[in-house]
N, C-alpha and C positions, 0 to 999 in steps of 0.2 A: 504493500500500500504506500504511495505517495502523501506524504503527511500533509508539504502545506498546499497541495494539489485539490482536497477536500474539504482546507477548512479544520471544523472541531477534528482533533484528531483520537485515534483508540477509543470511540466510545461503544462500538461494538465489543468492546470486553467489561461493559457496567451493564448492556441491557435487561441482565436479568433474564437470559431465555432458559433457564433449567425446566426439567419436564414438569407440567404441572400435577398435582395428586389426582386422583380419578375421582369422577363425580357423578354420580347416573343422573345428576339434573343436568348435565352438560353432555353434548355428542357433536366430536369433531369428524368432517367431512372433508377429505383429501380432494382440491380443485383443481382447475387450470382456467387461466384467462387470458386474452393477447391485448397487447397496444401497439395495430403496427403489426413488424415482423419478430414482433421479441413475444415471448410464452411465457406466462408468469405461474411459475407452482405455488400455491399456499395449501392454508387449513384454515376452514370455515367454523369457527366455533359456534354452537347454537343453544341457545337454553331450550330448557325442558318447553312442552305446550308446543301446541298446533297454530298457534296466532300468528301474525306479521306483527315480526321483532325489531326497536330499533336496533339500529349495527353501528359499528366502527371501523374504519379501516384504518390501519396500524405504518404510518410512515417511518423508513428507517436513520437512523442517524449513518454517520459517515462509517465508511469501511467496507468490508464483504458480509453483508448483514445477511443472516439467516432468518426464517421465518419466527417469532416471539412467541412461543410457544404458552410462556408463563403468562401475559399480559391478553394473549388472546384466549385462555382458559379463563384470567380473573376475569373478564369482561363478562363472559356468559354466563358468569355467576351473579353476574348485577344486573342479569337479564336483558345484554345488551349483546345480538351478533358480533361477534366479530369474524372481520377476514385479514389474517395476517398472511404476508408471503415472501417469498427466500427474492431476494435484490437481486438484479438483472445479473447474469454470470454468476448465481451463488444457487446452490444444490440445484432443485432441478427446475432453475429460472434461467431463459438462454439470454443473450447479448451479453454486455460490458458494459459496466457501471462506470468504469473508466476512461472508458470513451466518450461520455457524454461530459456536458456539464451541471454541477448537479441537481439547479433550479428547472433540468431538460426532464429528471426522475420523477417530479409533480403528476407528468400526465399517464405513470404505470398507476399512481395511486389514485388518479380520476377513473383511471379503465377498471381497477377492482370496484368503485362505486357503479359505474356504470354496469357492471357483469352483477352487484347485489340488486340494481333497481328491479333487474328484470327476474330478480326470484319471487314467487306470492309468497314467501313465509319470511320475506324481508319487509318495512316499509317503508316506501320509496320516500317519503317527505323527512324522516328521521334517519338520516346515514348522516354523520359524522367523523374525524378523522382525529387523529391523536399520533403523536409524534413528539419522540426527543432526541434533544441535540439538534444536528441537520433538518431531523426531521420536525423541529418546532420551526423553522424557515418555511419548511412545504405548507406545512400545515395550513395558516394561514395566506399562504400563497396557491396552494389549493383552493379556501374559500373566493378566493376574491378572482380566479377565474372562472368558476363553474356553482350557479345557483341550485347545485345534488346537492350540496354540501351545508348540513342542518346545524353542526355547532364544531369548535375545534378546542381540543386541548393541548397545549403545547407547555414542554416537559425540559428545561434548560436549553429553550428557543433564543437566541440572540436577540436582540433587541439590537447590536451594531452588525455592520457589514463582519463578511469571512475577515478581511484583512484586519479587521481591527479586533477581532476574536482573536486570530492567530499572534498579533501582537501582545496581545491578553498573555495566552499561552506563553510562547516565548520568554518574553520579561519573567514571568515566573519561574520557567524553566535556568534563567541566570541569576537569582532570587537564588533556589533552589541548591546552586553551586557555589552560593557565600559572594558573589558577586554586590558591588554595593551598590545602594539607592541612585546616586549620581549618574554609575556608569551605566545600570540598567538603563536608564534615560536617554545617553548617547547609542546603547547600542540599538534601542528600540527605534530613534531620531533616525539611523543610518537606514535600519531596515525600511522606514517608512518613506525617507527620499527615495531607494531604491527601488522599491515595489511599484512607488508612484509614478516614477518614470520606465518600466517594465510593461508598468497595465495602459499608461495613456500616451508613451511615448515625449513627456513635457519636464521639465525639468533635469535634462541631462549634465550641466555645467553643475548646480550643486548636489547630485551625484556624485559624480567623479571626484567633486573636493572632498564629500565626505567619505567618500572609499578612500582616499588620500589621507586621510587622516587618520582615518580609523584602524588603517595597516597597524602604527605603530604603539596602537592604545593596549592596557592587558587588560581590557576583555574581549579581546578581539579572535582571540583562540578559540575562548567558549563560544563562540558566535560560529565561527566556523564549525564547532565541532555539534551544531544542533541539525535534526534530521532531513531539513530538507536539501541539506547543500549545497547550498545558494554562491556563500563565500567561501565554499573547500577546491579554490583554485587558483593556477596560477599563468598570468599574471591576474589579479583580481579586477582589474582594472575590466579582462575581460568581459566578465557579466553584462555591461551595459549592450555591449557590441556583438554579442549572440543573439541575432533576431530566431533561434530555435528557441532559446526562456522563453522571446516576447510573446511565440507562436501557442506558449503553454494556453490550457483551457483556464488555468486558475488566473494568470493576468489578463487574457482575454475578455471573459465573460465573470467568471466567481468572483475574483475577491472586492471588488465594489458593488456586488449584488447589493442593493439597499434594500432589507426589510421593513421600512416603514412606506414603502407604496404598496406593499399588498397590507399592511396593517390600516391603512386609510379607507382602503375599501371592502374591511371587517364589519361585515352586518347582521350574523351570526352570533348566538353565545358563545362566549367564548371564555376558558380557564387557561391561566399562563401559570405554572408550578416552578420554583428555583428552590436548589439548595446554598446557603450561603457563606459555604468553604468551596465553592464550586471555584476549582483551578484553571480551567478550561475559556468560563466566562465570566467578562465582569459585571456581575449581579447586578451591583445598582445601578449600574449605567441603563442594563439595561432595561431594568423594572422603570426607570425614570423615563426613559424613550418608547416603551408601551403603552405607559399611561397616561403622556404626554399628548402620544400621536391618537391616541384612540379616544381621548376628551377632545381634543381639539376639532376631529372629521364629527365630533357629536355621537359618538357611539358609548353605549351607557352598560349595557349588559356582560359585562367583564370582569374577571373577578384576576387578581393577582397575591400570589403565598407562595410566601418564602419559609423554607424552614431553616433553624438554626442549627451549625455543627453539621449537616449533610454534606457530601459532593453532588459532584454533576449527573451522577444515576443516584441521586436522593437516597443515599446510604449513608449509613454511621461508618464509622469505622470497622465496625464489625461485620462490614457487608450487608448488613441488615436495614433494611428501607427505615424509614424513618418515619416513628411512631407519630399515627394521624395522616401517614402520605395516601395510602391505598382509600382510606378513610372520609379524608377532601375530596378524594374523584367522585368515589360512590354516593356521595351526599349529593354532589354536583350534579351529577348524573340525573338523579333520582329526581331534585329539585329540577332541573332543564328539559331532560329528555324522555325520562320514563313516566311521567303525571298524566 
């Protein structure tokens, strides 16, 4: 996996997909559906009862994401369908997730909505979507292109662009190595002239000064030695002058993705969940740009929680979710979707 390629990165190692315990009020149905020429495998979680059920459809965050095994069993315990499925190139889902860019992955999660409307023991006006990480991006980026889509939950969703998430990361990541306050600053400063003139082609003179400078700084090792290998080369000066980086999908099209245009046209209910030891994103920045952008378009029905002491898959330390997380959906739920 290419780290700064996607954005949040490793978070297909927090989603929780361990098998769920068996339930006779719950019966999973092995699917297939296309968007296009890509076949998407899941598992249709279903609650007990002959009625037309609301559903959920489960977006993935960033990585080789398997179908959510645990999340699409709690779901139909709260008497809400869901359709969870393995990301394009992952078990037995065809293309490449890598190949695309990843706000392109939205319309596999519109095509499982559209493959639930047309079941009768689904109902069509209550499909909703739920996603974390990346996929708190889709999620409401989902809503705001396709009126299937009845309410969204989104699970350590950004509220900034990829580039400034990954800068998020990063700075942490030299935090992490006893690196100090100051220099975190310059190296974060360097990466963000860099990127800026990578993604838009503008700004190449202070580039270049600050790669010039930044050779002879000591944190400049650490910088090099973090995973996407940006500055592990030489002469470094190079990087600007590789129009193959420029050709990347991540400066192309990702890392300035803004989240707050599909947040604008949020007319759905909608639940935003953050843990706030979350290392990945900057929590309040981004709670403050949710609920900024979504008072301001006039959108009222939004609820935002944060827990304390979590990460970014709403865990303790113990791996263990975090008491009242499961708890806020189901209430959620029950209150929005299931009345």
């Amino acid at each position: 996996m290419s780290v700064v390629r996607f954005g949040i990165v490793a978070v297909w190692l927090l989603c929780g997909c361990s098998t769920p315990a068996a339930n006779p009020n719950v019966r999973a149905e092995q699917v297939r559906f296309r968007n296009g020429d890509v076949t998407l495998g899941g598992t249709l979680f279903l609650p007990a009862g002959s009625k037309s059920h609301p559903a959920v459809v489960i977006f993935h965050g960033s990585g080789p994401q398997a179908r959510d095994l645990f999340m699409g069993h709690w779901f139909a315990e709260q008497g809400i369908a869901c359709l969870t499925y393995d990301k394009r190139g992952v078990g037995e889902s065809t293309g490449d997730f890598q190949k695309v860019a990843f706000p392109t992955l939205v319309d596999d999660g519109l095509a499982a909505i559209s493959f639930l409307k047309a079941r009768a023991d689904i109902d069509a006006h209550r499909i909703g979507v739920w996603g974390l990480s990346q996929g708190g991006w889709l999620g409401p980026l989902a809503a705001s292109k396709s009126k299937d889509v009845a309410f969204v939950i989104a699970v350590s969703g950004p509220g900034v662009s990829p580039g400034e998430q990954m800068l998020f990361y990063y700075a942490n990541q030299l935090r992490d190595r006893g690196v100090s306050e100051p220099q975190v600053a310059e190296a974060s400063d360097l990466r963000r002239q860099v990127w800026h003139f990578l993604s838009t082609g503008e700004g190449y003179d202070a580039a270049s000064k600050a790669l010039r400078r930044a050779e002879s700084q000591p944190w400049f090792t650490a910088i090099q030695e973090q995973q996407d290998g940006l500055f592990h080369r030489t002469p470094v000066s190079a990087i600007l002058k590789d129009n193959s980086i420029r050709e990347r999908l991540w400066f192309k099209v990702e890392m300035n993705y803004d989240p707050r245009i599909a947040l604008r046209k949020l007319t759905v209910p909608a639940l935003f969940v953050f843990g706030d030891q979350d290392r990945l994103v900057p929590v309040e920045t981004s709670i403050d740009i949710i609920r900024k952008t979504l008072t301001e378009s006039g959108h009222r029905d939004f609820t935002i929680r944060s827990f304390p002491g979590v990460d970014h898959g709403i865990r303790l330390e113990s791996y263990q979710f975090a008491p009242g997380y499961l708890q806020t959906m189901s209430d959620w739920l029950r209150n929005k979707v299931s009345r």
